[in-house]
C-alpha positions as CSV (number, residue, x, y, z in Angstrom):
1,X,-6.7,16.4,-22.1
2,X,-3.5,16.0,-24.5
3,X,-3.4,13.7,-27.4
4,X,-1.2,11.3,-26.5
5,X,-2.8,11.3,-22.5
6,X,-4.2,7.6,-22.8
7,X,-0.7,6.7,-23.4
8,X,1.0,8.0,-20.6
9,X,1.5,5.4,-17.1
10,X,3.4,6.7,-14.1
11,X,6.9,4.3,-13.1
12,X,8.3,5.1,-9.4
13,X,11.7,5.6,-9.5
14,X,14.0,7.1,-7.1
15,X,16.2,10.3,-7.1
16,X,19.3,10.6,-8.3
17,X,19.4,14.1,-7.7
18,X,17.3,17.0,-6.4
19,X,14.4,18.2,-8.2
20,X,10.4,20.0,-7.2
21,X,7.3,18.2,-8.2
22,X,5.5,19.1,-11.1
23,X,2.1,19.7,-8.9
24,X,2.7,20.9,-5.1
25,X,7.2,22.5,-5.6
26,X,8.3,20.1,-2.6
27,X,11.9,19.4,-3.0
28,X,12.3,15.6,-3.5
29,X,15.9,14.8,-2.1
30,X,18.5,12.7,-3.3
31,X,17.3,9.1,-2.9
32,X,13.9,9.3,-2.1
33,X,11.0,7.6,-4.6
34,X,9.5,9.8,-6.8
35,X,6.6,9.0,-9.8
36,X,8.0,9.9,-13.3
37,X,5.4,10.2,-16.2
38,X,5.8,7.8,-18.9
39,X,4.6,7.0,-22.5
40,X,3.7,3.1,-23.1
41,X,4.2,3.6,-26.7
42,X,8.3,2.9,-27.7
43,X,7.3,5.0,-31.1
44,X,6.4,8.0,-28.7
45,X,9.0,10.1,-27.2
46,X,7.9,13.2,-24.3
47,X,11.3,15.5,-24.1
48,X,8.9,17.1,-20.9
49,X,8.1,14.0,-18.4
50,X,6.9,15.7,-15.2
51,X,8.0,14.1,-12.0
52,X,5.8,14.3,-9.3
53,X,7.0,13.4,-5.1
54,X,5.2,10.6,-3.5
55,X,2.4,12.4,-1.4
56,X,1.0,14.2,-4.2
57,X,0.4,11.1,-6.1
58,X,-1.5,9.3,-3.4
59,X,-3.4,12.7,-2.8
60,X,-4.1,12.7,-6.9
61,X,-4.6,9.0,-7.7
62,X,-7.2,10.0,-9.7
63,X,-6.4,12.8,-11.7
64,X,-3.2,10.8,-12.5
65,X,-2.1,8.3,-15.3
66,X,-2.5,4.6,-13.8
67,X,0.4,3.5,-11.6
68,X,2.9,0.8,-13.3
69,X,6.1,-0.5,-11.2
């Protein structure tokens, strides 16, 4: 558990290009959605948001931060 974990929500956004998710290294293609790691907190800034494809979310509800469209 990090410091600033309590802070962090997951936003779905979609591709703009191809990347892996952070948890299972499927490719996540151009234009699909994809959950990018947040921090609520505008004084708070993450240069290393993980991005994670849309299975492994729903597999890892969880384990997760909360879900926030």
């Amino acid at each position: 558990m990090g410091k600033y974990d309590r802070f962090k929500i997951l936003r779905r956004k979609i591709a703009s290009t191809n990347f892996q998710c952070q948890l299972c290294r499927r490719f996540v293609k151009e234009g699909e959605d994809y959950y990018s790691e947040e921090i609520r907190d505008k004084l708070l800034y993450s240069p290393h948001k993980k991005k994670f494809c849309k299975e492994c979310v729903e597999k890892f509800k969880k384990q997760l931060p909360p879900i926030i469209d």
